[in-house]
C-alpha positions in Angstrom: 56.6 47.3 -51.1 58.3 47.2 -54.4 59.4 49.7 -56.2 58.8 50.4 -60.0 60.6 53.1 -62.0 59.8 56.7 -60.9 60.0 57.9 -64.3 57.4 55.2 -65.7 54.0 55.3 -66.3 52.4 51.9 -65.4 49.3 50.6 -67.3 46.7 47.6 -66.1 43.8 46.7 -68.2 41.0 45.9 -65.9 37.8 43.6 -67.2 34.6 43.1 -65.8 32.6 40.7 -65.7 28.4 40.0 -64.7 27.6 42.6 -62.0 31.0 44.1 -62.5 30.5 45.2 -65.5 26.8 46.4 -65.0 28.2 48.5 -62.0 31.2 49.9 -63.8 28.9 50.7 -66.7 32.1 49.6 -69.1 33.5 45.9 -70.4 37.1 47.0 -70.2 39.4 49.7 -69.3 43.3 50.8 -69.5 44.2 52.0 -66.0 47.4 54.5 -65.9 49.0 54.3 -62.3 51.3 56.7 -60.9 55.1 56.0 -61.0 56.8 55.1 -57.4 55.6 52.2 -55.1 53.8 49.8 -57.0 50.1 49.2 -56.3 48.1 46.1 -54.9 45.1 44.8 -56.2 43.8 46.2 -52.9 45.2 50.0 -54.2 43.2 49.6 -57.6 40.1 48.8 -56.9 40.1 52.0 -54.2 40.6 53.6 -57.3 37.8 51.9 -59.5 35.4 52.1 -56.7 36.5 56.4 -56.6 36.0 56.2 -60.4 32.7 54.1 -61.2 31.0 55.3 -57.4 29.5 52.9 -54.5 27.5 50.8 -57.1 30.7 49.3 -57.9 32.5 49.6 -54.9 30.1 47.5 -53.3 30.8 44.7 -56.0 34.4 45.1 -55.7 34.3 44.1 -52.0 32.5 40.8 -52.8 34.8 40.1 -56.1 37.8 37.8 -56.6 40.5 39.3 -58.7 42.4 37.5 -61.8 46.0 38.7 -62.6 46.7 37.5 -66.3 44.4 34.6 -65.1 45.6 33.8 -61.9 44.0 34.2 -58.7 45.4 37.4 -57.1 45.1 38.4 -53.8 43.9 41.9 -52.2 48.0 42.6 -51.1 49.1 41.4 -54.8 51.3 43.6 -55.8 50.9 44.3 -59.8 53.3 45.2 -62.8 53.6 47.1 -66.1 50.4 45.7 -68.5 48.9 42.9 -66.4 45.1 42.1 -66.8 43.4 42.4 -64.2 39.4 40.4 -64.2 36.7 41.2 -62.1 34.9 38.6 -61.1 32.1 39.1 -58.7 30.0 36.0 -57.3 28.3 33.8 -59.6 24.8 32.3 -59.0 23.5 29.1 -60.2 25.1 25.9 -60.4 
């Protein structure tokens, strides 16, 4: 895993979107991560899904994940002030 600076603070705003943002009960947030290794999309939204409870941990398992609007996998690792969109499924067509 990569390391970030142990004596840094690192900050992700997270957005969510449609059910996302119904579950977490908020449009946006800043995120502040522990210094050391440097967390995975994976990582953060264990910690979302501690913070909002299970109505948005089960939208989190079904969501894709946008990293300053690129698709980001679950093992992405993330850096200092990226964006971070939730985007759970869409219906319609």
């Amino acid at each position: 895993m990569a390391e970030v600076d142990a004596g840094h603070r690192m900050r992700v705003t997270v957005r969510y979107f449609a059910g996302a943002r119904a579950a977490s009960g908020v449009d946006a947030e800043t995120i502040e991560l522990d210094a050391g290794v440097a967390p995975t999309v994976a990582t953060l939204a264990e910690l979302l899904a501690v913070r909002h409870g299970s109505a948005l941990a089960r939208v989190l398992t079904a969501s894709s994940f946008l990293l300053d609007e690129v698709a980001g996998g679950p093992g992405r690792v993330l850096r200092d002030g990226v964006q971070v969109d939730v985007l759970p499924p869409f219906a319609g067509g």
